[in-house]
C-alpha positions in Angstrom: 144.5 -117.5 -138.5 146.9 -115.1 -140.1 150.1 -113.8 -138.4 148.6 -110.1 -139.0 145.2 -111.1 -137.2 146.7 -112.8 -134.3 148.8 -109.3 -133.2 147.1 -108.2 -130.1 148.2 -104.5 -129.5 148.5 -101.5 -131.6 150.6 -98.3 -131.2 149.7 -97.1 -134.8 148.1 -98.5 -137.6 145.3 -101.1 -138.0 144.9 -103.5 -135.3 143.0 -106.2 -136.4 142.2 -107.3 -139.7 140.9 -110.4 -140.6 141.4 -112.9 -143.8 138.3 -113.1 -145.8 137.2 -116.6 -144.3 137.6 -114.9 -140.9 135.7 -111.9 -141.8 133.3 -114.3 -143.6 132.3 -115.6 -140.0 131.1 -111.8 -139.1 129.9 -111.6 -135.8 131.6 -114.2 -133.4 129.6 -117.1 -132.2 129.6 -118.4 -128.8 128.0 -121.3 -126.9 125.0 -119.1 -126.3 124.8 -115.8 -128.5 126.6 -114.1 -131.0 129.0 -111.5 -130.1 130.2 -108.8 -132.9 133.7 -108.9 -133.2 135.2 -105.8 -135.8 136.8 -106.6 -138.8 139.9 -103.8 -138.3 140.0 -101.5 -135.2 142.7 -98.6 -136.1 144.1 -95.8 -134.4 143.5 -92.7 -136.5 144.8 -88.6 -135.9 147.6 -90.5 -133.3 144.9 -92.0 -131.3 142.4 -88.9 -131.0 140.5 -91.2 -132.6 139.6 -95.2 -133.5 137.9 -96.9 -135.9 136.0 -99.6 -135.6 135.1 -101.5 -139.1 131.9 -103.6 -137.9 131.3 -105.4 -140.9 133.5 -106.4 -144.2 132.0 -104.5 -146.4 130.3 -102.0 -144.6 129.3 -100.6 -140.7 132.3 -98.1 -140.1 132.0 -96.4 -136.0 134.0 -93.7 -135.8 135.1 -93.3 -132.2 136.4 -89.4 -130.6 138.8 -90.6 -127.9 137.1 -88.6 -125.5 134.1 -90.1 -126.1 135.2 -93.6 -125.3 136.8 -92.2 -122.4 133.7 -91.0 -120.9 132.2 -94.2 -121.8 134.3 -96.2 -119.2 132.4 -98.5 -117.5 135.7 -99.3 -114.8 134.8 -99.5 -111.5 137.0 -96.4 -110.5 134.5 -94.8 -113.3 131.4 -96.1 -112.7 130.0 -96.9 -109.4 129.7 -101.0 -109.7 126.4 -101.4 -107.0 124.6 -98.3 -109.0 125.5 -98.1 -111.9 126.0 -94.2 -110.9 128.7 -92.3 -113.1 132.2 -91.3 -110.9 134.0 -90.0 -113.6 133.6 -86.4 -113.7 132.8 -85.1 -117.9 135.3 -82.1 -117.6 138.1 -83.8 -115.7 138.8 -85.8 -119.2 141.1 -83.2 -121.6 139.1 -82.2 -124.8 142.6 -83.8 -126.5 142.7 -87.2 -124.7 144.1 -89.9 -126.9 144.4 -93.7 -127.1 148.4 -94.6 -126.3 147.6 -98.1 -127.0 145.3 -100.6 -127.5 145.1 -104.2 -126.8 142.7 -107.1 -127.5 141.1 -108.9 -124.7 140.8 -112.0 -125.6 137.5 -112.3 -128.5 135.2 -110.3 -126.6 136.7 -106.9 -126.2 139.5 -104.2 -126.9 141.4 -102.2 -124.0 142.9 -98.4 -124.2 145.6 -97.0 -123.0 144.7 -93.4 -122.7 146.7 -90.0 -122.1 145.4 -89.1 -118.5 146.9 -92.0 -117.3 143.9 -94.4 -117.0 144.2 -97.7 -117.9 141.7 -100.4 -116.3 138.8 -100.1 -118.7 137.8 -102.9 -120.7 135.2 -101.8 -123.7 133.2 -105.4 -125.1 132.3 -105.5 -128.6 128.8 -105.5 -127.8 129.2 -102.5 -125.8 131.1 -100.7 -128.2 128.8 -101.5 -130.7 125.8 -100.4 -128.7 127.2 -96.9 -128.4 128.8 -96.7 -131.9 128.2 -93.0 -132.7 127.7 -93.0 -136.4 124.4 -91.5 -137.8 122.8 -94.5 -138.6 123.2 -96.4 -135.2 122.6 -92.8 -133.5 119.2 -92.3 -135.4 118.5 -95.9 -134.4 118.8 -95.2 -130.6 116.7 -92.7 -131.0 114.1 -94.2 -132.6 114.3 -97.1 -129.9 114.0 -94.8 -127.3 117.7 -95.8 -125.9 120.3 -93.5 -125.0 123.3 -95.8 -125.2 
């Protein structure tokens, strides 16, 4: 592994970025399933937003900060027996950035965000699930899924 994929936190640019064999490998593969790992995660705008590049060559998410905020699935944000949303939609600022964000582990990414929170932890899988781009959007829709 390269010394620039092994950094694990990211106050500006690019995040992650993988050597070619690494990237080669795509999606992660564990004992039991794949899991999609990005290829570079980046803070763009000073963290009002972050990409995620899915795929080498291709799948780009780009993420609104706000919208990944209301996404956390914490349990001070969501209620863990119910699955009922705590966090309240206009208690987030329409200008909420990332501060920081951190690896966790090869599953998932964490965000430090500008209203203070900090104990959400986003999996690829999840993140890839809700990727807002217009073809995974048109693709939830089709499914029926509201991810």
């Amino acid at each position: 592994m390269t010394e620039e994929a092994k950094r694990t936190s990211c106050e500006g640019g690019s995040l992650l970025r993988k050597s070619g064999s690494e990237a080669a490998r795509g999606a992660s593969v564990s004992a039991f399933k794949k899991i999609p790992v990005p290829y570079v995660i980046e803070r763009v705008d000073d963290g009002r937003e972050i990409t995620f590049q899915w795929e080498e060559q291709g799948h780009v998410g780009r993420y609104p900060a706000r919208y990944l905020r209301l996404a956390c699935q914490c349990a001070a944000c969501v209620e863990e027996g119910s699955g009922r949303q705590l966090l309240d939609p206009d208690a987030i600022p329409e200008d909420i950035r990332a501060l920081s964000v951190r690896l966790v582990g090869q599953y998932a990414v964490y965000f430090g965000w500008s209203d203070g929170h900090s104990t959400g932890i986003y999996p690829y899988e999840f993140l890839l699930g809700i990727c807002p781009c217009p073809e995974c959007t048109a693709r939830r829709e089709r499914e029926g899924t509201s991810e």
